[in-house]
C-alpha positions in Angstrom: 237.1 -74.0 143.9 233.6 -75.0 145.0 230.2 -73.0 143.8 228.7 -71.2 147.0 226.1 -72.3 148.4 223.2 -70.3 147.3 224.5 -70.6 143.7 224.6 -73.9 144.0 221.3 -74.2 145.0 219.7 -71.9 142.2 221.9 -74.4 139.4 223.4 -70.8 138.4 227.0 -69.2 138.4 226.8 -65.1 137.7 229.6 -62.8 137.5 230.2 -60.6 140.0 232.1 -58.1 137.9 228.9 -57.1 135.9 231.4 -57.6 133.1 230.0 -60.9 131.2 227.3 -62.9 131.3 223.6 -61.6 131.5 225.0 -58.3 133.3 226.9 -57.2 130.0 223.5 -58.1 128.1 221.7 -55.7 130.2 223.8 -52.9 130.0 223.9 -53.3 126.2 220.5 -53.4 126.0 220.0 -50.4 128.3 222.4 -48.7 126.0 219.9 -49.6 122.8 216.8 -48.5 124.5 218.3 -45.2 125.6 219.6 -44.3 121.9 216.0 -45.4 120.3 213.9 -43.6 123.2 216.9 -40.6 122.3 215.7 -41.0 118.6 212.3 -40.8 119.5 212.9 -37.6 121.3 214.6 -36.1 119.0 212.0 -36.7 115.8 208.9 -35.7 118.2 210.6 -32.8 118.5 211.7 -32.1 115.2 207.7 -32.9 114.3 206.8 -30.2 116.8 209.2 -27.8 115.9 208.4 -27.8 112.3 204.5 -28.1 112.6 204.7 -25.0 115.3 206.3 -22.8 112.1 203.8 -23.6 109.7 201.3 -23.4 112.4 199.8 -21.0 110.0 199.3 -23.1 106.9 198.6 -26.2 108.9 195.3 -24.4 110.3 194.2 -23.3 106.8 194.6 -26.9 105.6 192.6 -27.7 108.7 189.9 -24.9 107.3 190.1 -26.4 103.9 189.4 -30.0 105.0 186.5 -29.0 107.0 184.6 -27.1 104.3 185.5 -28.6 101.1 184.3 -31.8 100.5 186.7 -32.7 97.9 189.3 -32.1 100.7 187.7 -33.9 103.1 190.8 -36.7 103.9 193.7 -34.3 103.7 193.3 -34.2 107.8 193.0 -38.1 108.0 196.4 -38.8 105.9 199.0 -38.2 108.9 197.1 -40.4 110.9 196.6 -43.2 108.5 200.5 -43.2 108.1 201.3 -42.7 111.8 199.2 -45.9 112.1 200.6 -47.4 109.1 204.0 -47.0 111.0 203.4 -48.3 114.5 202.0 -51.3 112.6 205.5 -52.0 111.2 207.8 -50.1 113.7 209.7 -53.4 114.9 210.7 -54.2 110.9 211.4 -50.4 110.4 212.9 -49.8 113.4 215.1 -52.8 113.4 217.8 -51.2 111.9 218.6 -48.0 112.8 221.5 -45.4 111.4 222.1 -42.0 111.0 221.8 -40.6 106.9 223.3 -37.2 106.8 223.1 -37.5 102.6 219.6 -38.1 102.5 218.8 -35.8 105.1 220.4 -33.1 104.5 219.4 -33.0 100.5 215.6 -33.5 101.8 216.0 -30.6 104.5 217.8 -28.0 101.7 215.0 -29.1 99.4 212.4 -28.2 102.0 214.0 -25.0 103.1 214.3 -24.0 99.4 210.5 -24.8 98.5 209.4 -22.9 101.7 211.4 -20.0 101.1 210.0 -20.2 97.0 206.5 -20.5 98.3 207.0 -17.4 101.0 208.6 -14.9 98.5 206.7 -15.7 95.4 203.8 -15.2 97.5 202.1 -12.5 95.2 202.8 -14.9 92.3 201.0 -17.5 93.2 197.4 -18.3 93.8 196.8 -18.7 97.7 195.7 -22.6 97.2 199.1 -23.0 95.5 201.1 -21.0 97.8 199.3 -23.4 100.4 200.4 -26.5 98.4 203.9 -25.3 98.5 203.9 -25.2 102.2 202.7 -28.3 103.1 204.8 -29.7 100.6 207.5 -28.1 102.5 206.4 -29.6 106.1 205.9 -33.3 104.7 209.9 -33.1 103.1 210.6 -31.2 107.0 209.4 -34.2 108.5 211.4 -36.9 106.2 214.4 -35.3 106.5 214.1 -35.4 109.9 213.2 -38.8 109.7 216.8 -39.6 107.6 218.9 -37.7 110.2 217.8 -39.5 112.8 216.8 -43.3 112.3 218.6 -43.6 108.7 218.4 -45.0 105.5 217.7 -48.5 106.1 214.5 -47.8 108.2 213.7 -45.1 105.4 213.8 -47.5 103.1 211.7 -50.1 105.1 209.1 -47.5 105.9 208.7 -45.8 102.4 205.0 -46.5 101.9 204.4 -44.4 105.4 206.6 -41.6 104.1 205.3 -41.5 100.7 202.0 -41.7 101.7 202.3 -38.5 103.9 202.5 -36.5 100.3 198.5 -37.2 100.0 198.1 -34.5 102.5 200.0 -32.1 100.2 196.6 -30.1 99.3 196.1 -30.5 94.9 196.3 -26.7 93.2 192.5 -26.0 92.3 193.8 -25.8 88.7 195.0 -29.6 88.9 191.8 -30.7 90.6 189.4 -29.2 88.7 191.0 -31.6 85.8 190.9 -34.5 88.4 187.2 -34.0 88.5 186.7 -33.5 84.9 188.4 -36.6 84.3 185.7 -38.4 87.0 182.7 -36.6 84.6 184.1 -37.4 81.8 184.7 -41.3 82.6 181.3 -41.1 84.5 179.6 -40.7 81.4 181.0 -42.9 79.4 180.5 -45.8 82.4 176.5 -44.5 82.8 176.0 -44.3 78.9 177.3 -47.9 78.2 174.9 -48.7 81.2 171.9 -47.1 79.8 173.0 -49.3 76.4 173.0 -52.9 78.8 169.7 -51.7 80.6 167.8 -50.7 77.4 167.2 -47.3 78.4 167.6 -45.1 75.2 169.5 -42.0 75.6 170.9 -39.0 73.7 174.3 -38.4 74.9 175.5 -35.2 74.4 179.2 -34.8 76.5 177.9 -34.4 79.9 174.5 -34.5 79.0 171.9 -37.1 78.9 168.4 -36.6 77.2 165.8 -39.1 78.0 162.8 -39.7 77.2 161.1 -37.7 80.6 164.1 -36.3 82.0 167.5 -34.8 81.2 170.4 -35.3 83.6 173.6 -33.5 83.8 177.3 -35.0 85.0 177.9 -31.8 87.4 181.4 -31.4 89.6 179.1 -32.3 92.3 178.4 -35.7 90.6 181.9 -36.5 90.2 181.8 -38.7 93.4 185.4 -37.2 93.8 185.2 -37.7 97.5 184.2 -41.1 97.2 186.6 -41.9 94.5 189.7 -40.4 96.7 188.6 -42.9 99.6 188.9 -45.8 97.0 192.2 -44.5 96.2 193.3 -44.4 99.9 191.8 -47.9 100.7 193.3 -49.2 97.1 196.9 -48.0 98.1 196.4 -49.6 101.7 195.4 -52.7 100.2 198.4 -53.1 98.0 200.7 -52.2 100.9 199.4 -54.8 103.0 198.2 -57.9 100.7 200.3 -57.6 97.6 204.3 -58.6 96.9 204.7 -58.4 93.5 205.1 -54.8 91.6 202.9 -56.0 88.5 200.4 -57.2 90.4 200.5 -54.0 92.6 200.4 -51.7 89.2 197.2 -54.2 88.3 195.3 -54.0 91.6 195.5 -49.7 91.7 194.9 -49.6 88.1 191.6 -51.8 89.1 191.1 -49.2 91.9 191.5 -46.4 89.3 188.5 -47.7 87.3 186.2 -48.4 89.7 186.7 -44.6 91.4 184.8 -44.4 87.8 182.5 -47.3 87.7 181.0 -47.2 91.1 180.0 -43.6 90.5 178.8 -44.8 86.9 176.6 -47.2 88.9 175.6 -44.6 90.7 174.0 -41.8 88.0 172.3 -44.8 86.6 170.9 -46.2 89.5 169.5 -43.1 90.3 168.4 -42.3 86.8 166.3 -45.5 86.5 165.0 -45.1 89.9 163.7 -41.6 89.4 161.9 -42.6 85.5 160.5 -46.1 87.0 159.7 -45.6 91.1 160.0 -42.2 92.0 161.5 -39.1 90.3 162.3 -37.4 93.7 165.4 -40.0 94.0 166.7 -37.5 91.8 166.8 -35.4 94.6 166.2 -37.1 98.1 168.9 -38.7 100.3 169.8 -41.4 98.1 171.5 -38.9 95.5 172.8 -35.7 98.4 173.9 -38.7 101.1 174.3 -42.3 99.5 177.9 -41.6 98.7 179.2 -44.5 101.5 176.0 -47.1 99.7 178.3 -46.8 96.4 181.9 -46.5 98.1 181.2 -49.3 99.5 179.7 -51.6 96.7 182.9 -50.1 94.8 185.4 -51.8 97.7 183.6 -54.9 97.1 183.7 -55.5 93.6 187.0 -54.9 94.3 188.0 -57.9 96.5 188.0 -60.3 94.2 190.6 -58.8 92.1 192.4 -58.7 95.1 191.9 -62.3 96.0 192.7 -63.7 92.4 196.1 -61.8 92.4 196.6 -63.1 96.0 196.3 -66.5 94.5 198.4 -65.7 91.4 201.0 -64.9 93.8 200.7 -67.8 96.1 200.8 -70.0 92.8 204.2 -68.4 91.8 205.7 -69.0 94.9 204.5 -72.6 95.7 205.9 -73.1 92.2 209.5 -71.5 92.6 209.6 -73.4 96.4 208.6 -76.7 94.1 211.8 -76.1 91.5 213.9 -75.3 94.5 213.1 -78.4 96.4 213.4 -80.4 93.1 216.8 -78.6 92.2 218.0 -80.1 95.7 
């Protein structure tokens, strides 16, 4: 049998029974794209289904977010993850499944918290009843995210999961002992810098007594908004830059401390400022607005800690490819 003609010319031979060849590969991948766009469907609407019933709650946390300052990122933490997800949806999507375990166990655990938080209702304080909700939405939309792509690409897209529980609003009760926990290592960070700088001070808990002025560690001093930023940017960091787990556990634990330092920086900054310049920086721009001046420097007093662990790592593994190659 001779080619025909116009094959021949092209330097190709197809099938004509679409059975083989590069026709079965299109119709298998037609049949993929169908079931992921399917999957797709099927979690938007299970997003939309869920975040139209606790409509409600979602626009207090919206109202919360706006006026509390301490609140400020609960809004911004869905969108950080969505974005944290479309940057890895070809690893995380690569392997897709259907996890009725998981799922299901996430979904009765939602259902049950929701129906807790609507019946205890009385009980509880309105911040916590809130908590409890959006608790309840964030396990809505993992379980929906088991059913329907699995628990392989649940377990490759943890960090975006996990990291949707940061919008779970904190109980007042639980962050009025975040922020006393800020004061508390404020003061010690702004009395040890007094000590380096010379500047003799009484300190008395939350209290300094100098020599012209005395200054107080308030909740608004706490640079808790700040301090959550760090957090959010630490967490980020690890995700993207770090391997190992003990070198993770190292880098946020640096993060912790300089939530503390940087706003230790900060009271002393603006302490000596105000004895030695100007005693209105005490209460100008610089103290209300100058937040993002210290969040900042805090970010990059960070980087090299996260450049020596990079390097740490890199050394292990040029090491391990060394004894590998030398095991050969």
């Amino acid at each position: 049998m001779y080619p025909r003609p116009d094959l021949a010319r092209s330097g190709t031979f197809e099938p004509e029974d679409g059975l083989g060849g590069r026709g079965a590969g299109e119709v298998k991948s037609s049949a993929a794209t169908f079931s992921g766009a399917k999957r797709w469907g099927l979690f938007a609407s299970w997003i939309l289904l869920f975040s139209l019933l606790f409509a409600h709650p979602l626009g207090l946390l919206a109202r919360m977010s706006f006026s509390q300052d301490e609140r400020s990122y609960l809004l911004f933490i869905p969108f950080i993850s969505s974005w944290v997800f479309f940057h890895e949806r070809h690893k995380i999507l690569s392997d897709l499944s259907y996890d009725k375990i998981l799922g299901r166990t996430l979904l009765l655990l939602a259902v049950c918290l929701a129906v807790v938080s609507r019946l205890a209702a009385k009980a509880l304080s309105p911040d916590l009843q809130l908590s409890g909700y959006i608790l309840a939405l964030v396990l809505f939309w993992i379980s929906g995210f088991a059913l329907i792509f699995g628990k392989t690409a649940c377990k490759t897209a943890r960090f975006s999961l996990l990291f949707l529980f940061l919008s779970v609003p904190l109980p007042q009760f639980l962050l009025d002992h975040v922020i006393y926990f800020l004061q508390v290592g404020s003061a010690w960070i702004t009395g040890a810098l007094f000590n380096l700088s010379g500047v003799h001070a009484l300190h008395d808990g939350l209290i300094f007594h100098l020599a012209t002025v005395d200054i107080e560690i308030a909740k608004e001093c706490s640079g808790i908004r700040s301090s959550l930023a760090v957090l959010i940017v630490t967490l980020l960091a690890v995700h993207f830059f770090l391997r190992s787990f003990w070198k993770k556990i190292v880098f946020l634990a640096g993060g912790v401390f300089m939530m503390i330092f940087k706003n230790g920086i900060r009271i002393c900054s603006l302490t000596l400022l105000s004895i030695y310049v100007d005693p209105g920086f005490l209460h100008g721009r610089l103290h209300h607005q100058g937040g993002i001046v210290f969040f900042i420097a805090g970010l990059l007093l960070l980087v090299p800690l996260l450049r020596l662990l990079q390097y740490s790592e890199h050394l292990v593994e040029t090491r391990d490819a060394a004894r590998v190659c030398h095991l050969r």
